[in-house]
C-alpha positions in Angstrom: -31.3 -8.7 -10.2 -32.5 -5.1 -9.0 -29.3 -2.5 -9.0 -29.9 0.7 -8.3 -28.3 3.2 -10.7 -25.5 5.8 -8.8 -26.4 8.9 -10.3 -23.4 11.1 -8.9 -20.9 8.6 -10.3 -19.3 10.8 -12.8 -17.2 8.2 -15.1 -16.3 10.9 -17.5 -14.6 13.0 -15.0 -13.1 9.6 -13.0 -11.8 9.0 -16.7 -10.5 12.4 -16.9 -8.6 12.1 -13.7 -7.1 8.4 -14.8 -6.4 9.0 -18.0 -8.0 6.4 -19.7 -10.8 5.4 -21.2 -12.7 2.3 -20.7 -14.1 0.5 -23.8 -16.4 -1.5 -21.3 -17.4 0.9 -19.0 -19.3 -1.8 -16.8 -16.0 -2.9 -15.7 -14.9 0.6 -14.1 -18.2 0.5 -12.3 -17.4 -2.9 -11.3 -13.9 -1.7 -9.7 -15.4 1.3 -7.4 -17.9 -1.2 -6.0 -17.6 -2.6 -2.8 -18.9 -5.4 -1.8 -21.1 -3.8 0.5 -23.3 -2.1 -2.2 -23.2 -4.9 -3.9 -24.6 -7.1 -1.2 -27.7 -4.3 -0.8 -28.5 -4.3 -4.6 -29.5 -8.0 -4.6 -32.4 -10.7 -3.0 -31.1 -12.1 0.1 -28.6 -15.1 -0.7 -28.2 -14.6 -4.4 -24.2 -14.6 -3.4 -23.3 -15.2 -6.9 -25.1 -12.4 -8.2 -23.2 -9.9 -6.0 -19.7 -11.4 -6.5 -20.7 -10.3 -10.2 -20.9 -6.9 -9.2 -18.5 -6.1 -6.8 -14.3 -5.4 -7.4 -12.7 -7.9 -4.9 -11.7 -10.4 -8.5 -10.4 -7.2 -10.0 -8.7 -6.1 -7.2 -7.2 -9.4 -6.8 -6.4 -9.0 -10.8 -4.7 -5.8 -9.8 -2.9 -6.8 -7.1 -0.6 -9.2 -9.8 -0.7 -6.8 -12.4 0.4 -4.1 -10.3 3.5 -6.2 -8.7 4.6 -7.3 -12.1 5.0 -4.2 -13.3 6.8 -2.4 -10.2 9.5 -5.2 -10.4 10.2 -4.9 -14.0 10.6 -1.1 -13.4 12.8 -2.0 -10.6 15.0 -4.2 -12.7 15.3 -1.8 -15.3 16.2 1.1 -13.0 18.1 -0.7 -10.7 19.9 -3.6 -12.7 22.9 -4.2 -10.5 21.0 -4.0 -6.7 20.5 -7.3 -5.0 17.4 -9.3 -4.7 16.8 -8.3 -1.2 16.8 -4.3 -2.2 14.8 -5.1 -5.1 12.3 -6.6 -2.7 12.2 -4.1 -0.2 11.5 -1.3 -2.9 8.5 -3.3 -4.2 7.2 -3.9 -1.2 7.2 -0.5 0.1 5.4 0.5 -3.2 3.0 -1.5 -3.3 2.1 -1.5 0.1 -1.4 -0.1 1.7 -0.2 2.8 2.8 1.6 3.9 -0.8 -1.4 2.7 -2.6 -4.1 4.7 -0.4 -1.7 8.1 -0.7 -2.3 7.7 -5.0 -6.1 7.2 -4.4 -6.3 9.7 -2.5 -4.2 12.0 -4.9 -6.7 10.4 -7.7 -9.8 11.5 -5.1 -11.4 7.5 -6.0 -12.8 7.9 -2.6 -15.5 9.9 -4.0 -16.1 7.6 -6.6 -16.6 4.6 -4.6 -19.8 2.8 -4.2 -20.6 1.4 -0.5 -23.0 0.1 1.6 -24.9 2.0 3.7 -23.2 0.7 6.7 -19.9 1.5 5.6 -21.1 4.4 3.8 -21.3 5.3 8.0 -17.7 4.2 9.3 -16.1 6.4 6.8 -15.4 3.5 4.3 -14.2 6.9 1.4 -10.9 7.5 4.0 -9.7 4.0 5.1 -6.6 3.3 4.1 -7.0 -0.2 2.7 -10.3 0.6 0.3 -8.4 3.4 -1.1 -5.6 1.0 -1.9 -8.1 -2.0 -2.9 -9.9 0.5 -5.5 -6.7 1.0 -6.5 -5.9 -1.9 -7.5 -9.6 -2.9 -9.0 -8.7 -0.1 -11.0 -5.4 -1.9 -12.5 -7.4 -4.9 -12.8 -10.1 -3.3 -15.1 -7.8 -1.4 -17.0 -5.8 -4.8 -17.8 -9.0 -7.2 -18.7 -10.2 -4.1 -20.8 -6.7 -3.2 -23.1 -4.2 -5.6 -22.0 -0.7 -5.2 -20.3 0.4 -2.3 -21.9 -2.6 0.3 -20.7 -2.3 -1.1 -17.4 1.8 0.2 -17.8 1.0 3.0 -18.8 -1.6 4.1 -16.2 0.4 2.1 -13.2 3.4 4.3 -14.2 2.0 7.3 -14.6 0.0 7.3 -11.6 3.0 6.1 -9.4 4.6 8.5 -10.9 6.3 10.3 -7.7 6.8 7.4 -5.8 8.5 5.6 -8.8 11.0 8.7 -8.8 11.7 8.5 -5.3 12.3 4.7 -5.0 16.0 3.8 -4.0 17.4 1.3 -2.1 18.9 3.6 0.8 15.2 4.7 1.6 13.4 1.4 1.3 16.1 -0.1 3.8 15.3 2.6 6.2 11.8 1.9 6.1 12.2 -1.6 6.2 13.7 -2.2 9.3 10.9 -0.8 11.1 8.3 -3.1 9.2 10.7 -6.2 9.7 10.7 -5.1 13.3 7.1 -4.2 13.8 6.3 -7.5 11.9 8.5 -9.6 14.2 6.9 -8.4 17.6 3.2 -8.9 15.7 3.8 -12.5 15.1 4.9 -13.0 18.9 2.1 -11.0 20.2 3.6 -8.2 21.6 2.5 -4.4 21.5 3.4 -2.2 18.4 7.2 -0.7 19.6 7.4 2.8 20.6 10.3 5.1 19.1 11.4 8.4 21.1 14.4 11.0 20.0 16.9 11.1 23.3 19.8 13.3 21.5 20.5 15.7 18.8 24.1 17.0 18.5 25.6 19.2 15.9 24.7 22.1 13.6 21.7 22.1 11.7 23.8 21.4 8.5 25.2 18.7 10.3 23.0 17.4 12.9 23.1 13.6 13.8 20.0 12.4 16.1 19.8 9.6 18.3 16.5 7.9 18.5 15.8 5.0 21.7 13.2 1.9 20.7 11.4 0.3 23.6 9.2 -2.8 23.2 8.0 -5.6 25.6 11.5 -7.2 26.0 14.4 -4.3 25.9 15.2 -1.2 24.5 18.2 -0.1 22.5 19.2 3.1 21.2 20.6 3.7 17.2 22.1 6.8 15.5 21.4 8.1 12.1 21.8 11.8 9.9 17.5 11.8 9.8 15.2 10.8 12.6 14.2 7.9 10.1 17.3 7.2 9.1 17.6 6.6 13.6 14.5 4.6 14.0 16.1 2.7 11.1 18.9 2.3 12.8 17.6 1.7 16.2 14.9 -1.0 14.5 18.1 -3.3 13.0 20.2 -3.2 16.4 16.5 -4.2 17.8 16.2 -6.8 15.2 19.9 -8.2 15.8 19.0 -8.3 19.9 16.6 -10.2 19.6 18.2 -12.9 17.0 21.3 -13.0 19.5 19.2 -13.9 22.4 17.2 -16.4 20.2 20.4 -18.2 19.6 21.6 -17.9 23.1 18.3 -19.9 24.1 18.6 -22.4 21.5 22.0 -23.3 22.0 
């Protein structure tokens, strides 16, 4: 098996920057791999011997780890919040778009190893490798000390977002994704929000967003322009469940 060695991967600096370091340093090179690189480094059909080197079983290690421990941290913080809240929170955690912000914050991208192909595309700034490193990452941390390193670097690295996690915001947020989701599965186009109306001060302002989508449009209220959309997303959600039952019955 020929592998080329990556001779601007610096893993003492990548250690730096995640705070650990790796007893089997094979395995952090493993999780900034890509399949991609892996595929190049290899004789034509020796699948095996590329699965062996790229991070998609470490990410998919990761991925378990890293919703483990966001719930127990959930439970603890939040003890008396229902099941739905605690769900919500944990989803909007660990989602693509919250995982790709801590890469980025990390700067994996520069550590990751591609093909040349996506090397091209701009592989180093899409969303979901950033968050798939991310949670290679996990995954090698975990297989090389256990659950406890894996803690430690999950929490300190979602650090922020751990702070800011309530159930107010992840209801806001979730509304939207439950809506978005929704008009996915049916095939229809991605909804489009607009602000119609902004009354009082600035201290006091309350804003009035309007959701259109392939089907209606319905306007809700809210003390934030998310907090609107939010808003405007439920009564969406709750139109289209009425007019569901109105068909069925």
């Amino acid at each position: 098996m020929k592998v080329e060695e990556n001779k601007t991967l610096d893993l003492d600096r990548l250690e730096s920057i995640l705070g650990y370091q790796f007893h089997d340093r094979a395995l952090l090179e493993r999780s900034l791999t890509h399949r991609s690189w892996a595929h190049e480094q290899v004789a034509p059909g020796a699948g095996e011997q590329a699965r062996q080197l790229h991070n998609e079983a470490l990410e998919f290690l990761g991925d378990s780890v890293l919703g483990l421990i966001v719930a127990d941290y959930l439970c603890k913080a939040y003890p008396m919040v229902t099941e739905g809240e605690l769900s919500r929170m944990k989803h909007r955690l660990v989602s693509a778009p919250t995982l790709a912000e801590v890469s980025q914050r990390l700067t994996l991208g520069e550590f990751l190893r591609f093909g040349r192909g996506e090397e091209k595309s701009g592989g180093r700034q899409k969303n979901a490798l950033l968050a798939d490193v991310f949670e290679a990452i996990i995954g090698a941390i975990f297989v090389d000390s256990g659950l406890d390193a894996a803690t430690a670097f999950i929490t300190r690295s979602l650090g922020p977002e751990l702070e800011r996690a309530n159930p107010a915001a992840a209801a806001e947020a979730d509304y939207k994704t439950m809506f978005q989701e929704r008009l996915q599965a049916e095939r229809l186009p991605a909804p489009r929000y607009l602000v119609v109306e902004t009354v009082g001060p600035p201290h006091r302002r309350t804003f009035y967003v309007e959701v259109t989508w392939d089907g209606g449009n319905v306007r809700g209220e809210g003390r934030s322009i998310k907090a609107a959309e939010a808003a405007a997303a439920k009564c969406a959600l709750e139109m289209m469940r009425a007019n569901l039952n109105k068909l069925q019955s």
